[in-house]
Structure formats: C-alpha cells, structure tokens
C-alpha positions in Angstrom: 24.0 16.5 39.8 25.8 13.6 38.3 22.2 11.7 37.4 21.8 15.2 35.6 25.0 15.2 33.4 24.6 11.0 32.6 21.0 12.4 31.2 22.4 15.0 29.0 25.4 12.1 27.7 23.0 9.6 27.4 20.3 11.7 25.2 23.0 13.0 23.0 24.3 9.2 22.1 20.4 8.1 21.6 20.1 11.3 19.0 23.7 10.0 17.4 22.7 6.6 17.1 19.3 7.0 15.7 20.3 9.0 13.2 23.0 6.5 12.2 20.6 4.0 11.6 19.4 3.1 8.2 16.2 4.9 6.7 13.3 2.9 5.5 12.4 5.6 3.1 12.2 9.2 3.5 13.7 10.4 6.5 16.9 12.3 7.9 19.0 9.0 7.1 17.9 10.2 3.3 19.7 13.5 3.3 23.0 11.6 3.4 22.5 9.3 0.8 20.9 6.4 3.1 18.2 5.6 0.9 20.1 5.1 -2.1 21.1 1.6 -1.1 19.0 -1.5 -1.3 19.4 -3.8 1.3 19.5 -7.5 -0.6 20.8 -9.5 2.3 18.8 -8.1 4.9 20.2 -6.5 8.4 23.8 -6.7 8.9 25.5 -8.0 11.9 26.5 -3.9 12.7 22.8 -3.0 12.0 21.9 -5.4 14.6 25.0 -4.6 17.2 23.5 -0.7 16.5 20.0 -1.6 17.2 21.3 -3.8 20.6 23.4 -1.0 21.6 20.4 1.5 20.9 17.7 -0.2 23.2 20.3 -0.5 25.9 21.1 3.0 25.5 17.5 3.9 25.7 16.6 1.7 28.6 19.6 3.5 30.4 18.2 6.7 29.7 14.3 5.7 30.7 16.2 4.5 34.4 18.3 7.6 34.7 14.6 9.6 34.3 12.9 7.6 36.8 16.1 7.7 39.0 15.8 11.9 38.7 12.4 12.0 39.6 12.4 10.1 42.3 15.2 12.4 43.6 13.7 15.6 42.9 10.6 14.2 44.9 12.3 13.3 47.8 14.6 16.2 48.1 11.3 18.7 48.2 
C-alpha cells in the first residue's frame, strides 16, 4: 500500500517538474510564455538543479515500479 501511494506522489512531481522545464520550441512550456525568451548564457544553475532533481525523481519512480512488481508477484 504505501509503495502504491509513493507511486502516485512521485508521478505527480515528475509531471510538475517536466512541465517546469524550459521548452526548446513548441511545446506545453510555450503556452506560458516559455518560448519567448532566448537563452544567451546557456543553462542556469536552477535549470541544472531542476534537471538533477528530475532524473533523481525519475530513477525513484523506475525503483518504486520494479519494487511493486516484484510484490505483486510474490504475493500471488
């Protein structure tokens, strides 16, 4: 049960922090005026940070599947 509510947690952070990162053109990020700035200096320290935190959000959420399966198969 509680693998069950840290995979419902962790997939709606991944959805919020994909869609906080910054568009490369045409995209969701777009709608909200993401594509309107050029990026001279290239990624930002918080662009990176949100890309770190992202992968170790998604590599937590990959685990937690593999960790549910693996219950599910030996509880039937």
């Amino acid at each position: 049960m509680g693998f069950s509510i840290a995979l419902i947690v962790f997939s709606l952070l991944l959805m919020l922090l994909v869609l906080m990162h910054k568009g490369k053109g045409g995209g969701l990020s777009d709608m909200f005026g993401g594509g309107m700035q050029s990026s001279v200096g290239g990624s930002s320290v918080a662009e990176r940070n949100l890309d770190r935190i992202t992968v170790v959000l998604g590599l937590l959420w990959f685990a937690c599947i593999i960790v549910l399966g693996i219950l599910m198969k030996v509880n039937n």
